[in-house]
Phi, psi and omega in degrees: 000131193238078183248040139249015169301126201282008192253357175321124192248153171202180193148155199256152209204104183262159158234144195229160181162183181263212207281129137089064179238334197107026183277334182288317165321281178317285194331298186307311171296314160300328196280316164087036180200162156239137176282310222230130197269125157253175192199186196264334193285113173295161165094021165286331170275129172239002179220149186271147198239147173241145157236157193241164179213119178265112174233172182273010184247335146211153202252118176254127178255089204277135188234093181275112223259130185302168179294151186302125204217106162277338180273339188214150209215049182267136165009290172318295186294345208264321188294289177311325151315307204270308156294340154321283202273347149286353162263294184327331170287335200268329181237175183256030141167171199229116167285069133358096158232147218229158164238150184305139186074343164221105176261083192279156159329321166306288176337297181289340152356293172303339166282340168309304195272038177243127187283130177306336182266031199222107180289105175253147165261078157333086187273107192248122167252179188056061164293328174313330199263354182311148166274348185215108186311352199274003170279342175310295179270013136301294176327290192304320187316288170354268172313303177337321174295319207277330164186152189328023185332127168286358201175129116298095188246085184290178200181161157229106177308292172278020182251328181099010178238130190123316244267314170284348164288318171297320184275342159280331173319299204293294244265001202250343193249002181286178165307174134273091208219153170286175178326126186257006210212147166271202198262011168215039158268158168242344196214159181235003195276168182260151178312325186300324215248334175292331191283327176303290165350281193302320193298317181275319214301317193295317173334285165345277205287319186290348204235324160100241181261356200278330189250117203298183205268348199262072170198139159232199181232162174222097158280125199257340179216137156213118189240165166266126168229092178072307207212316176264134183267160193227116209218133181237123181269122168229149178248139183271129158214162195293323182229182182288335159308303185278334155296342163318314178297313173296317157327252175110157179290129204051040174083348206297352177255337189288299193302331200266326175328282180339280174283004144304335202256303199288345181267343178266323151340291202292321170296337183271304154277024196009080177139165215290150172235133166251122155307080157269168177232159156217167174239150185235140142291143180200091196286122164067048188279298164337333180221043174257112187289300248252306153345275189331314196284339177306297198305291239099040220226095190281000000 
């Protein structure tokens, strides 16, 4: 990386869309690591997580933002909006992401609030799912009309095609500055909020639909004992009901969570972790300010 070099650009690029579009999936595929948890469940992300991408001509700083959230107007949510339209004020351009074949009311929702002195780039993800590729440049005609765009970019986040045509695209519209990061950081989020992180994604993925959309994580204790970390967690849920489920009989869903959550922990933080979980009731936590300040919600 040569970022005293005078055309080296470097600068912050948040991405928004609504729920369940793929921005986490794109953040991790750019980022070429994961960051960011994803799950099938919209509203997995709830906070903004930055990733960095160092390349030799500039350094992009992804800022992945929850989905846009209209229907519900609990504390949590109301809060995730509000991390929405504070990283858009916050960076020098915005990925607008869309899936391919629908540009729904939600979707156009989201154009008021992209600030006009802010270069957005129109990202149509999943392209892989069309069934017929020849709908693709109808769609963009489409979409093209809806609003000023700087750049139109189709991708498949998760196949990974597209995804270096895009971050060379981005990388044209930042400043020009050296480096804000060095060049083998990947992230600015703390290991304490990733370990929380991994822990719901598991939730998510392992419980599916069994678990209602109302549970987070607390990390209560993360420590250092020489090489290894010792990280004690707790999941929050609304009722008595739903801890059986995150239990599971004779703990076996607790346990595969755990361990599911510690082996991606351990990889990520390249070393060993001991995981405890505990689970809580913690009724109507979602519109508990002094919970909210826990999560990290300030």
């Amino acid at each position: 990386m040569n970022d005293t070099a005078k055309d080296f650009r470097a600068g912050y690029v948040a991405i928004v869309g609504r729920p369940n579009v793929g921005k986490s999936t794109l953040l991790n595929r750019l980022v070429g690591q994961k960051l960011s948890i994803t799950s099938r469940k919209p509203q997995t992300t709830r906070q903004r997580i930055t990733g960095i991408l160092t390349r030799d001509d500039a350094q992009l700083m992804f800022v992945d933002t929850p989905g846009f959230q209209t229907r519900h107007t609990s504390a949590l949510n109301r809060q995730m909006n509000r991390t929405v339209t504070q990283a858009l004020a916050d960076v020098d351009v915005i990925l607008l992401v869309v899936e391919a074949g629908h540009f729904s009311a939600e979707d156009r929702a989201l154009l008021p609030l992209l600030p006009k002195e802010r270069k957005t780039l129109l990202v149509i993800n999943k392209t892989d799912r069309l069934a017929d590729r020849g709908l693709l440049l109808p769609f963009i005609t489409e979409v093209s009309g809806a609003h000023e765009f700087a750049e139109i970019v189709p991708v498949s986040a998760s196949k990974g095609h597209g995804v270096d045509e895009l971050a060379t695209t981005i990388s044209r519209y930042l400043p020009v500055q050296p480096a804000l990061y060095g060049a083998d950081e990947v992230t600015e989020s703390s290991e304490r909020f990733l370990a929380a992180e991994l822990i719901r994604e598991k939730l998510f993925r392992l419980l599916g639909d069994e678990l209602p959309y109302a549970s987070a994580v607390i990390i209560d204790k993360f420590s250092m004992e020489g090489t290894m970390r010792r990280i004690h967690a707790s999941i929050l849920v609304d009722k008595d009901s739903h801890k059986g489920i995150v239990v599971g009989t004779k703990g076996a869903q607790l346990k595969a969570i755990g361990t599911k959550a510690r082996l991606d922990m351990e990889k990520l933080f390249g070393g060993k972790v001991h995981l405890e979980l505990w689970v809580k009731v913690k009724r109507g936590w979602a519109e508990n300010q002094q919970v909210m300040k826990q999560l990290g919600y300030g």
